[in-house]
Every structure is written in structure tokens, then in C-alpha cells.
C-alpha positions in Angstrom: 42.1 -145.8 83.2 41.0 -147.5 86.2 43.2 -148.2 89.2 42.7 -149.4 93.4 42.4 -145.7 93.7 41.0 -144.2 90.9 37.9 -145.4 89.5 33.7 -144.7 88.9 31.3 -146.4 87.6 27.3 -146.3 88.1 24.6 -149.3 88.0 21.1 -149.1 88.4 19.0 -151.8 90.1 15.2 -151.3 90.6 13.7 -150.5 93.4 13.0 -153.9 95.1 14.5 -154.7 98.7 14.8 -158.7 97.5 18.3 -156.6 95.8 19.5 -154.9 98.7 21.6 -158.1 98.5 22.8 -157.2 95.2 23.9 -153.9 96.4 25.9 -155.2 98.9 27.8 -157.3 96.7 28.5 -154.8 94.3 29.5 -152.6 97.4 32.3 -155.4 98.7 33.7 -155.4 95.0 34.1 -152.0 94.8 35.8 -151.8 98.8 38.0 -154.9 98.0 39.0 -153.5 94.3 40.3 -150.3 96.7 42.1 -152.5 99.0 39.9 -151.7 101.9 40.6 -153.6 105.0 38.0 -156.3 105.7 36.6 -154.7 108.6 36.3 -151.0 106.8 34.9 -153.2 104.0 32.3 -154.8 105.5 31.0 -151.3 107.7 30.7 -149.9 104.0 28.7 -152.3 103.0 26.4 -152.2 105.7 25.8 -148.4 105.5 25.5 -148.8 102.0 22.9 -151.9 102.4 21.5 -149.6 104.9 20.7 -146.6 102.5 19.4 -148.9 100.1 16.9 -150.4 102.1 16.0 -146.8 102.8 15.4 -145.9 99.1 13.5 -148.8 98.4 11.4 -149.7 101.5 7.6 -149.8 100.3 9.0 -148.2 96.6 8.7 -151.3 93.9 7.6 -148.8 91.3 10.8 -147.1 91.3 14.8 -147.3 90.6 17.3 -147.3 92.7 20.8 -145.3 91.3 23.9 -146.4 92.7 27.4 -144.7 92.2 30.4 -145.2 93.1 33.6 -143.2 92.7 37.1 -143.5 94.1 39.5 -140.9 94.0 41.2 -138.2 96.2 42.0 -140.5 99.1 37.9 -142.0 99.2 35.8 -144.1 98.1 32.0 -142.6 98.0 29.1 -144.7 97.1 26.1 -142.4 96.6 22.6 -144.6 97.1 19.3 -142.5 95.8 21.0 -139.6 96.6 22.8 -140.3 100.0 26.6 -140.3 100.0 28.4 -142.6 102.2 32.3 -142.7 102.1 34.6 -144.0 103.3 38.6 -143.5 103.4 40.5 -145.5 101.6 44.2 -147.3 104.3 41.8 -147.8 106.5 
């Protein structure tokens, strides 16, 4: 069962910066879906964009895993490996 403070889920986008856009969408869902502020919301979403650009700069050929989990107080968005989190009340 899914819940503001329990949830996962995974998507995989390729591995093209045009999508870093996508990313951060998906990113503010997930932060707004755990009630983070706006401000907490948006700094995920730019580490997140972040990493992603990371993973894919100069890498069409490859894909680009995204996770994101929310549980014990968190919510931790792992981008090609790199965790970023981010406590959720804030």
C-alpha cells in the first residue's frame, strides 16, 4: 500500500540530457506526493536534476535508472547510482 510516507517505485529513462527535464518532473511528484515543503521540494529536484545531468552528460548510448523510495522519515532518490535524500517535515 502506498502512502505520503511510504512508497517506491523505479522508472527508467534513457540516457539523453533533452530528459533531464523529465526527471525533474518526476522528482517534484514524488516530493509533493510526501508533502515536502516547496522550498525542500524544489532543492531535491535540483540535486536530483543535477545527478542526472551527471549520468548522462556525453552518454546517449546508455540508460539512465532512477529510484525512488520513501520510508523511515526520507525520501531518497537514487540517480545511476547516486543517492540523494532528503528528510521528509522539512
Amino acid at each position: 500500500m502506498m502512502s505520503p510516507d511510504s512508497f517506491h517505485f523505479t522508472v527508467t529513462v534513457p540516457g539523453d540530457p533533452r530528459l533531464v527535464g523529465v526527471v525533474r518532473d518526476l522528482c517534484a511528484h514524488a516530493a509533493g506526493y510526501a508533502r515536502l515543503s516547496s522550498e525542500a521540494a524544489a532543492a531535491l529536484a535540483a540535486r536530483v536534476s543535477a545527478a542526472a545531468e551527471e549520468a548522462t552528460a556525453g552518454r546517449h548510448d546508455v540508460m539512465c535508472p532512477l529510484d525512488f523510495a520513501c520510508d523511515a522519515g526520507e525520501l531518497r532518490v537514487t540517480v545511476a547510482g547516486q543517492t540523494i535524500t532528503q528528510p521528509l517535515g522539512v
